[in-house]
C-alpha positions as CSV (number, residue, x, y, z in Angstrom):
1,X,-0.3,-1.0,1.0
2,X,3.1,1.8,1.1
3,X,1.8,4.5,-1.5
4,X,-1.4,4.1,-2.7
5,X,-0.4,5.6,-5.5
6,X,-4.0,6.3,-8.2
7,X,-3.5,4.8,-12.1
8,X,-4.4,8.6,-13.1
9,X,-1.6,10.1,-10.6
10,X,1.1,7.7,-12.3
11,X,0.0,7.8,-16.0
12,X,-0.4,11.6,-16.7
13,X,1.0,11.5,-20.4
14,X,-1.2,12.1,-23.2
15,X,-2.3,9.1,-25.8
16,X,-3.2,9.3,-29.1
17,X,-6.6,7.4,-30.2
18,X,-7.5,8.8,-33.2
19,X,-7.2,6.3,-35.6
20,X,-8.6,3.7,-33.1
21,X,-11.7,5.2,-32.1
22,X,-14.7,5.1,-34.9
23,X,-17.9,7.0,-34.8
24,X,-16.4,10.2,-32.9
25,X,-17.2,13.8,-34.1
26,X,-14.2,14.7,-36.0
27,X,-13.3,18.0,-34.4
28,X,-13.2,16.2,-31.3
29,X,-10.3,14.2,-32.1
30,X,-7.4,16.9,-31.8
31,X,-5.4,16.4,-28.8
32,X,-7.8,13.6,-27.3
33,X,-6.2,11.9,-24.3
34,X,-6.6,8.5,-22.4
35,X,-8.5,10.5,-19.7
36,X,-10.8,12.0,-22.2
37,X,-11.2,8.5,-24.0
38,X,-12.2,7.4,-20.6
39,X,-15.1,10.3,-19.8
40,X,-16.0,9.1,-24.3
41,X,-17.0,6.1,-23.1
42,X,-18.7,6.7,-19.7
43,X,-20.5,9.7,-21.7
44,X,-21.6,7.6,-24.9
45,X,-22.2,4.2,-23.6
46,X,-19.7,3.0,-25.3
47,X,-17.7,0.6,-22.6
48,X,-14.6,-1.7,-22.5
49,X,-16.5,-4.8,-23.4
50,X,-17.9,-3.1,-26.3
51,X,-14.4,-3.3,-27.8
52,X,-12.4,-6.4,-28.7
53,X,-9.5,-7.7,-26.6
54,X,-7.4,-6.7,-29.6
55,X,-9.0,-3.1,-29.5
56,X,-8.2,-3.1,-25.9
57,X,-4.1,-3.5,-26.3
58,X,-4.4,-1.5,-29.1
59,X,-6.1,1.6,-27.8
60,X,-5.1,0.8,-23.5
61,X,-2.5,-1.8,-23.1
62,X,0.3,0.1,-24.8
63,X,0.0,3.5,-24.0
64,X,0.0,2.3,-20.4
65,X,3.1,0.5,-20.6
66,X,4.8,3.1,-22.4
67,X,3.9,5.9,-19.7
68,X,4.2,3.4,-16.9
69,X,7.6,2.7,-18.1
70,X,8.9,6.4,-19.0
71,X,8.0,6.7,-15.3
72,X,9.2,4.4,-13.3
73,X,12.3,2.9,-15.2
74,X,14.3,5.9,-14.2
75,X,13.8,5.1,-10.8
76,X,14.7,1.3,-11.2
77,X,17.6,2.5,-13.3
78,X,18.9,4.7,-10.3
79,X,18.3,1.5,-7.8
80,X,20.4,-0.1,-10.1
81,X,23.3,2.4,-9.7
82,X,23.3,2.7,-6.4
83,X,23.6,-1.2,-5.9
84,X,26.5,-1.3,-8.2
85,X,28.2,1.4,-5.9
86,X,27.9,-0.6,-2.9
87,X,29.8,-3.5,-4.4
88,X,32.1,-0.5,-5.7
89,X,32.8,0.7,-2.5
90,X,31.7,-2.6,-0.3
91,X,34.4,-1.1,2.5
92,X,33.5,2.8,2.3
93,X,30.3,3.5,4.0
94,X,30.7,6.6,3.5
95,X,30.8,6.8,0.3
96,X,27.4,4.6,0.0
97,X,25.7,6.7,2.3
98,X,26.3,9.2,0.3
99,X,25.0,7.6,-3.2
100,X,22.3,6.8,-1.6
101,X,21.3,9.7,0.0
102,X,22.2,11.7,-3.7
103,X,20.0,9.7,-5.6
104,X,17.3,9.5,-3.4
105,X,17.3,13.0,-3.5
106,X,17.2,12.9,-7.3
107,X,13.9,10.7,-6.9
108,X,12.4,12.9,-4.9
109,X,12.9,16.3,-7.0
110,X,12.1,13.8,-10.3
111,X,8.6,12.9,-8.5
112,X,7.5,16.0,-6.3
113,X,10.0,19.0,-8.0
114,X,9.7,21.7,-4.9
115,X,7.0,19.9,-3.1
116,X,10.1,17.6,-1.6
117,X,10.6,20.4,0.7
118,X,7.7,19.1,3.0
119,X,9.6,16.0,3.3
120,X,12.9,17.5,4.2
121,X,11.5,19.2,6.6
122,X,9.9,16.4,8.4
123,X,13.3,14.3,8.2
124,X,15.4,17.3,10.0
125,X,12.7,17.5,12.7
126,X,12.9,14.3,13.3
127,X,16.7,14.0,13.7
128,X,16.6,17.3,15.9
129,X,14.3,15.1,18.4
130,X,17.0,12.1,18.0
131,X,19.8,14.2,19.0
132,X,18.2,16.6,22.0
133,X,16.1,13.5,23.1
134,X,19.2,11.4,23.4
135,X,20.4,13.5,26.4
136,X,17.2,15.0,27.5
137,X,14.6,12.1,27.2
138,X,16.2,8.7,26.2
139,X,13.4,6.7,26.9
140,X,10.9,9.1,25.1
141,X,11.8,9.8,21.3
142,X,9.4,7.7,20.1
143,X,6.6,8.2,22.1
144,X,7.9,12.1,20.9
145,X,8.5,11.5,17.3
146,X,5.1,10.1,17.1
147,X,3.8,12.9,18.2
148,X,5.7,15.1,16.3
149,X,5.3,13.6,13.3
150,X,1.1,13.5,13.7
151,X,1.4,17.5,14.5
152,X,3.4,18.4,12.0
153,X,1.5,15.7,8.8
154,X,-1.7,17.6,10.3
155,X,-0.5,21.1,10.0
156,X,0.8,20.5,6.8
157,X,-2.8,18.8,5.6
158,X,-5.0,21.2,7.2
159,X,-3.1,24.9,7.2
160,X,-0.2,24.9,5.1
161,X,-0.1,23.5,1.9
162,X,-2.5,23.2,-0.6
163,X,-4.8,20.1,-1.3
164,X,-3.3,18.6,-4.5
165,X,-0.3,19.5,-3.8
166,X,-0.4,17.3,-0.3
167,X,-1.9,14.6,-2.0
168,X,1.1,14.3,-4.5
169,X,3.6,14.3,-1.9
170,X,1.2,12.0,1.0
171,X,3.1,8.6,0.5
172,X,6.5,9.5,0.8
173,X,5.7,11.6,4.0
174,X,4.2,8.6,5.3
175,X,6.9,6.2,4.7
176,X,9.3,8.9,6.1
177,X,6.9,9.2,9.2
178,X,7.2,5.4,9.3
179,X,10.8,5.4,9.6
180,X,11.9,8.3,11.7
181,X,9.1,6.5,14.7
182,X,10.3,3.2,13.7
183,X,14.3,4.6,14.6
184,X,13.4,6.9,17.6
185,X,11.6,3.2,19.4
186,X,14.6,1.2,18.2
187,X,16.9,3.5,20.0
188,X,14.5,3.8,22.8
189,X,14.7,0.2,23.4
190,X,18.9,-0.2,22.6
191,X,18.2,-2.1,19.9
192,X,20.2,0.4,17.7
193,X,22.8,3.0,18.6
194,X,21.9,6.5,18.0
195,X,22.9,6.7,14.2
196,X,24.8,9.2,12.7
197,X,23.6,11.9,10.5
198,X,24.7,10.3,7.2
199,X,23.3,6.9,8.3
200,X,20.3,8.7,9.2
201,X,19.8,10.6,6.3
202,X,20.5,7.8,4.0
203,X,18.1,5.5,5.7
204,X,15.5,8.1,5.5
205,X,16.6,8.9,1.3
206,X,17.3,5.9,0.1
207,X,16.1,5.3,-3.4
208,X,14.9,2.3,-3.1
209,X,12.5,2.9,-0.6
210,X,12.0,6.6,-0.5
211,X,9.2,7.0,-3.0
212,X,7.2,3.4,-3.2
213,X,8.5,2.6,0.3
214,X,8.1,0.2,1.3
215,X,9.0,0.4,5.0
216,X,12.2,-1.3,6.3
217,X,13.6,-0.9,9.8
218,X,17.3,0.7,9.9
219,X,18.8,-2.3,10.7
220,X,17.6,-3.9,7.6
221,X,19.2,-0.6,5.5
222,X,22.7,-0.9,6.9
223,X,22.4,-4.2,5.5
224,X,23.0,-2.3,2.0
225,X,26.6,-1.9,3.2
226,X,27.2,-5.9,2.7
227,X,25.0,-6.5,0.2
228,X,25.5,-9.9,-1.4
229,X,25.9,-8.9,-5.0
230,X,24.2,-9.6,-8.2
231,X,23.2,-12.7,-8.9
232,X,20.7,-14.9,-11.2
233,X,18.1,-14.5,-7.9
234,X,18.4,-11.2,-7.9
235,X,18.2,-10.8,-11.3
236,X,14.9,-12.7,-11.3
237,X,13.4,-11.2,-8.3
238,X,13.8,-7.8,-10.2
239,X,12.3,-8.8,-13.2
240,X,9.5,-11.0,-11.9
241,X,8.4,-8.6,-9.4
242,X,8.2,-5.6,-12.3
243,X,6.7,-8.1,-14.6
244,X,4.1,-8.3,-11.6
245,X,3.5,-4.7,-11.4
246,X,2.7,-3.9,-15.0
247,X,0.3,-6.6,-15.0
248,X,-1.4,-5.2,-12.6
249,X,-1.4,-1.8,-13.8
250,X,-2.9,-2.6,-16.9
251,X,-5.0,-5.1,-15.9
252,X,-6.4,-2.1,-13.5
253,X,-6.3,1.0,-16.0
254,X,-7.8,-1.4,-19.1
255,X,-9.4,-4.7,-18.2
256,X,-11.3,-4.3,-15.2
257,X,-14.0,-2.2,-17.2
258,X,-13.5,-4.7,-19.8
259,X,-14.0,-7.5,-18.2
260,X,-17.1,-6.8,-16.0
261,X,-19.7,-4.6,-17.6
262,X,-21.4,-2.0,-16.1
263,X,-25.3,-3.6,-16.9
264,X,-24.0,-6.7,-14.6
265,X,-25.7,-4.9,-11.6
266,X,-24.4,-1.9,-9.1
267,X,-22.7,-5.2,-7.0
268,X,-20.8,-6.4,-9.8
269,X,-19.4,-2.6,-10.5
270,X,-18.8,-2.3,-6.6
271,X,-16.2,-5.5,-7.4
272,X,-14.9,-4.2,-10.6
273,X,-14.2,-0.9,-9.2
274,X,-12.9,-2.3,-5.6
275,X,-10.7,-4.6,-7.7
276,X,-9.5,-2.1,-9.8
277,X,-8.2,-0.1,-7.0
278,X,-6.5,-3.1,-5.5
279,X,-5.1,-4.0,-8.4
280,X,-3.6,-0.3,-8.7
281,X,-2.3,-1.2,-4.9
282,X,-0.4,-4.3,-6.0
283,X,1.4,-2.4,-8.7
284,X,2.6,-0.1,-6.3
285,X,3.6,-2.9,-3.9
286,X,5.1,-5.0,-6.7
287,X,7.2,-2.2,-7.9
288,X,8.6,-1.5,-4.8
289,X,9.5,-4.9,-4.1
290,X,11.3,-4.3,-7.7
291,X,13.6,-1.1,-6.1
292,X,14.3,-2.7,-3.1
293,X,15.7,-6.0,-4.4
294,X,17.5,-3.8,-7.4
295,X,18.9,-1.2,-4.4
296,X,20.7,-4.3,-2.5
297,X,18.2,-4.8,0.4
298,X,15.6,-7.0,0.9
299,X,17.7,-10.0,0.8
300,X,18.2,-12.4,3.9
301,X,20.4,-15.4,4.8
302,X,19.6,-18.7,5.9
303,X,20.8,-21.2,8.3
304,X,23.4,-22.8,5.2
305,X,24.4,-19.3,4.2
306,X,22.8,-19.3,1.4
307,X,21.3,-15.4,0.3
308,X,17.2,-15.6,-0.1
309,X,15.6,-12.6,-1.5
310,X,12.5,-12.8,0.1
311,X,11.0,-9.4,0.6
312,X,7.7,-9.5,0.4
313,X,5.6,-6.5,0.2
314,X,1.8,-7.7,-0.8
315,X,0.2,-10.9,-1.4
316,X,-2.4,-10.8,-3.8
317,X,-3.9,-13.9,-3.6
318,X,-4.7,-13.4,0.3
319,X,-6.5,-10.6,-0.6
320,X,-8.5,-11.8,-3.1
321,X,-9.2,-15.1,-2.3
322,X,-9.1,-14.4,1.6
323,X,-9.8,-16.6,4.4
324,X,-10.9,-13.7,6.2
325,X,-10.6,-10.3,6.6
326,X,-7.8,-10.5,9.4
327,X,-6.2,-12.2,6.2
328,X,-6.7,-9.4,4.6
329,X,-5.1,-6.6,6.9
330,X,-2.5,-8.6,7.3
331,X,-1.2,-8.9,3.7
332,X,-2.5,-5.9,2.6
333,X,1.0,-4.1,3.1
334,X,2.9,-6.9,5.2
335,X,5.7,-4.2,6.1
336,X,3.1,-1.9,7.3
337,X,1.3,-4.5,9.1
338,X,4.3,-5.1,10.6
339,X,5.4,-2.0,11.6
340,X,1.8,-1.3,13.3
341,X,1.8,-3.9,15.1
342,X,5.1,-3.5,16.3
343,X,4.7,0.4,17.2
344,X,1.7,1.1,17.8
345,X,-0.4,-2.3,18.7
346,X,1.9,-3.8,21.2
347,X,2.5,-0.4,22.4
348,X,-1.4,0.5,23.1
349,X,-2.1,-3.6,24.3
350,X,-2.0,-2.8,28.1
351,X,-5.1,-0.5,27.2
352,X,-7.1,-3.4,26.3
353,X,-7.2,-5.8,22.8
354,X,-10.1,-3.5,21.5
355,X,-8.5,-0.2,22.3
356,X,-5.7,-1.4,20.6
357,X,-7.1,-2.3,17.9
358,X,-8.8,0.9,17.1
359,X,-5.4,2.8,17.7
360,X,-3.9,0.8,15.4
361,X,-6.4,1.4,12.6
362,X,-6.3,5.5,13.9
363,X,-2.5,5.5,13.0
364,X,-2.9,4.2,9.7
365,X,-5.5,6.5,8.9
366,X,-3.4,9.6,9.9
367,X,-0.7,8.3,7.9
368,X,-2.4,7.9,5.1
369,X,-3.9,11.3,5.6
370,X,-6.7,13.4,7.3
371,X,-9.0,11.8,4.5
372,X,-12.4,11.1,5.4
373,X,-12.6,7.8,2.4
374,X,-9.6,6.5,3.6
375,X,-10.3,7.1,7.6
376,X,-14.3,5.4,7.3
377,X,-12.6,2.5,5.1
378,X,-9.7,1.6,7.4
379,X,-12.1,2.2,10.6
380,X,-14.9,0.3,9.1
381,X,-12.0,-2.9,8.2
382,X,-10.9,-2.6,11.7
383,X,-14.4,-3.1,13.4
384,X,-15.6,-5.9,10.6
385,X,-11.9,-7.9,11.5
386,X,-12.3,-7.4,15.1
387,X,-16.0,-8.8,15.0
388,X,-15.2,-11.5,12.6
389,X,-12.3,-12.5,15.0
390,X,-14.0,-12.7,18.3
391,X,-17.2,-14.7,16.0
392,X,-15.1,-17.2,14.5
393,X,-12.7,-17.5,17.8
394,X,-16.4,-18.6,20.1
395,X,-17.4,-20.7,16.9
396,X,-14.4,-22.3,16.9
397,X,-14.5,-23.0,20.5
398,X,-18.4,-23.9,20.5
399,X,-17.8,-26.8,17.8
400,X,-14.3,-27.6,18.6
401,X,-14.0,-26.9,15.0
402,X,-11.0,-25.4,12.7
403,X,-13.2,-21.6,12.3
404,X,-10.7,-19.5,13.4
405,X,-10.0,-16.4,11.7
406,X,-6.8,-17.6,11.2
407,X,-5.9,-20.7,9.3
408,X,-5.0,-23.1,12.1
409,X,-1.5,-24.9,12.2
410,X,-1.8,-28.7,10.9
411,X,-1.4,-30.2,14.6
412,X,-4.2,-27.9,15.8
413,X,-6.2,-30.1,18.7
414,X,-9.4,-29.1,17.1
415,X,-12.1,-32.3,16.5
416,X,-13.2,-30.9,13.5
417,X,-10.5,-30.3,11.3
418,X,-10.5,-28.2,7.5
419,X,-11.5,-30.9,5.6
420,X,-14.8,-31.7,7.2
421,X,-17.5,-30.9,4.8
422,X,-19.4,-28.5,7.1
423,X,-16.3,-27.0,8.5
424,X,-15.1,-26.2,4.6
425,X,-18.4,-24.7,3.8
426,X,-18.3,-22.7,6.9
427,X,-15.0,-21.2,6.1
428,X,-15.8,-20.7,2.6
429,X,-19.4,-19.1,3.6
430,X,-17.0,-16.8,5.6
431,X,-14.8,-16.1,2.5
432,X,-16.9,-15.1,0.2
433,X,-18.8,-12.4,3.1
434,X,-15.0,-11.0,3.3
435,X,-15.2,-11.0,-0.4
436,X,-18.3,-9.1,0.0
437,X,-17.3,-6.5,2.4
438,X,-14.3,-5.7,0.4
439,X,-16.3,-4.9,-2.4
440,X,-18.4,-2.3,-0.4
441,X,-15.7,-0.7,1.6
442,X,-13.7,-0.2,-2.3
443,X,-16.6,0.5,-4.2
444,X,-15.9,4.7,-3.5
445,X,-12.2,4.2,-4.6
446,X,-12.9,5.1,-8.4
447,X,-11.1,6.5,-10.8
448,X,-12.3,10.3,-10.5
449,X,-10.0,12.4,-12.1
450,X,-10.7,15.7,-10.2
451,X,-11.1,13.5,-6.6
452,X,-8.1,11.6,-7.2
453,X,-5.9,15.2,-7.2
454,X,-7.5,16.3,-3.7
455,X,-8.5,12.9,-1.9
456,X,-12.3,12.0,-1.5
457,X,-14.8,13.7,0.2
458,X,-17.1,12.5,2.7
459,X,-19.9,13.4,0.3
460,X,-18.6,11.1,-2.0
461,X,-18.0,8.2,0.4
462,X,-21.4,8.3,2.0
463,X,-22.9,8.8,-1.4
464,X,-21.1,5.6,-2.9
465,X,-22.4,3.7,0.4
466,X,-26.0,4.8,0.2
467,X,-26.0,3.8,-3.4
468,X,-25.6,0.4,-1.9
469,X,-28.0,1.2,1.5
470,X,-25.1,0.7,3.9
471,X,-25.6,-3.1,3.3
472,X,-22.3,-4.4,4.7
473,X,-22.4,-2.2,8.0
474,X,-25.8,-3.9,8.6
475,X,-24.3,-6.7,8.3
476,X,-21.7,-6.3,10.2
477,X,-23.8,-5.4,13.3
478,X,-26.1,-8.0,12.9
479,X,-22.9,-10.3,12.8
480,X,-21.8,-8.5,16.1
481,X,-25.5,-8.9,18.0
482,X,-25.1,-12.7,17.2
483,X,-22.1,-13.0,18.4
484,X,-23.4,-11.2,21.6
485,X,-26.3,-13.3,21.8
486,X,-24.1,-16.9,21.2
């Protein structure tokens, strides 16, 4: 998932309600918000379904857009620009370099003002272990870069700057983190020359990657140097993705409350509020499919020639309709998911599947941040995947049956293929419990105002889990004892 960017940390401009809202005090109507219309209804029972779907895009819908819009346009604008320089100066690299690298810069100041700093700092760190490492350890930097990078993101968490102010700037550091490990391995391995400072700096700055990411490798970026052009498939991959993305923004900042009510039961609220949250993470992942494609990357050729753009940040419908939760890590942030397993999974394998495993879900939990929420969450999803996986993998091999966590290919030499009756039931059964677990582990991402400015505390997580008697742990270890005892 990438910057998991909260609807309150994007829509920070003030709405008007006024003449929408009825049966308010009066002298509580100057200067009332869309945060404060929020906390109105939480504080006077008065909820989303209450209102009519008309009331809705009156009062939510369009005040989202707008802000969304006056937000993020600027940056698809600047995209834009940069991809019209390329074809500009197709056969000047540096000159396209150094667009990219200026308006990434831009996007950065735009977004962060004089918290950018912190992620300047981490980029010249990381070429200073690039250029010393290349003599001194070339088969090191990114065991080294790692390193550095984890030092230097918990410094800068724990001692040096302050909490909100981290938290704003947390996702571009991590997607900077991402690439500078991701280039130090590459070059380990020979699979890229040592780059130059202004490729280097324009990999790490370009726009359309250096705020909603997502990750690409460098390789993929000097792509932007031959980029195909504009084209009716660019054009629609642009729009379709943005399209996406404001969909899901407002179906997470106005319809989720809406469409479940809070008396449907502390379960139901667990989904609305999970979904709200992943909704809020598709938006992200949408968008930044939007700036990649409008930058010039993203785009791929296939055997006839022909240009495909195909980058593909998030699949929502894996995630919500999953087959399991290995699904579900998987196509949570599929250039993440790639670059863990590439860098860190494959890297930790000779210490054992299991230990790799775990390593893999530590990483991504010190990228996204010395959070205690976001480490429990990511920890928990990486001991529930690993126990579904090993369950469904003995199941599979007990009934010579199509159980596996993942969806077997169509000559698979199972007996029992998909559409037997009691194999589809099994693997729905197993659905709907990965449905059920995401709903638990999301339930504590919620749309807390002062939280969301400082990241969640472990109060708060442990609180949001009691509420719900640590079900889905419980079940997860009974899961684990059966598949001990099978």
């Amino acid at each position: 998932m990438e910057w998991d960017y909260g609807d309150d940390d994007i829509l920070m401009d003030e709405m008007d309600y006024e003449d929408n809202i009825e049966g308010m005090p009066p002298e509580m109507l100057n200067g009332f918000t869309h945060e404060d219309y929020l906390n109105y209804l939480a504080d006077t029972e008065v909820y989303h379904h209450d209102l009519k779907f008309s009331e809705v895009l009156d009062q939510c819908v369009g005040g989202t857009l707008y802000d969304g819009a006056m937000l993020t346009l600027p940056l698809l604008c600047l995209c834009f620009t940069v991809n019209l320089c390329t074809l500009i100066g197709e056969d000047l690299e540096v000159f396209v370099h150094g667009i990219a690298i200026f308006s990434g810069l831009i996007c950065l100041f735009q977004f962060f003002h004089f918290n950018m700093t912190y992620v300047l700092v981490l980029s010249a760190i990381g070429y200073l272990i690039m250029v010393v490492g290349h003599s001194r350890f070339p088969h090191s930097r990114g065991v080294v870069s790692a390193t550095a990078c984890a030092v230097y993101l918990i410094l800068c968490e724990v001692f040096v700057v302050r909490a909100s102010d981290w938290h704003q700037v947390r996702g571009a550091q991590m997607i900077l983190a991402m690439k500078l490990i991701s280039v130090a391995f590459d070059a380990d391995q020979g699979t890229v020359k040592l780059p130059s400072l202004l490729e280097y700096t324009a990999y790490l700055y370009n726009v359309g990657t250096v705020i909603f990411g997502p990750w690409i490798s460098f390789r993929d970026y000097l792509n932007i140097c031959s980029s195909p052009g504009l084209s009716r498939g660019w054009l629609w991959t642009v729009i379709k993705s943005t399209g996406l993305a404001y969909c899901c923004l407002v179906t997470s900042a106005c319809f989720s409350q809406w469409l479940i009510p809070t008396y449907y039961g502390k379960w139901w609220i667990a989904y609305r509020d999970a979904q709200s949250f992943r909704m809020s993470h598709y938006f992200v992942c949408f968008f930044s499919q939007a700036t990649l494609a409008a930058s010039g990357l993203g785009w791929s050729k296939t055997a006839d020639g022909h240009v495909k753009w195909d980058a593909s940040v998030s699949r929502p419908y894996y995630i919500e309709l999953p087959r399991s939760l290995v699904e579900v890590v998987t196509y949570w942030n599929v250039p993440m998911h790639h670059w863990l397993k590439t860098y860190v999974f494959k890297t930790a394998r000779p210490l054992g599947n299991f230990a790799a495993v775990l390593l893999t879900y530590a990483a991504s939990s010190l990228l996204h941040g010395l959070n205690f929420q976001l480490a429990a969450v990511l920890l928990s999803l990486g001991f529930y995947s690993y126990i579904e996986h090993v369950l469904r993998s003995k199941l599979s091999r007990y009934f010579d049956a199509c159980l596996p966590a993942r969806k077997c290919k169509q000559n698979c030499k199972h007996g029992y293929k998909k559409n037997n009756p009691y194999v589809f039931l099994a693997n729905l059964a197993f659905a709907a419990l990965a449905m059920w677990h995401l709903a638990y582990l999301g339930l504590m991402f919620d749309s807390s105002p002062d939280l969301e400015e400082t990241g969640y505390s472990m109060r708060h997580t442990l609180s949001k889990w009691a509420e719900l008697g640590y079900a889905s742990h419980l079940v997860a270890a009974a899961t684990y004892i059966f598949y001990w005892l099978i």
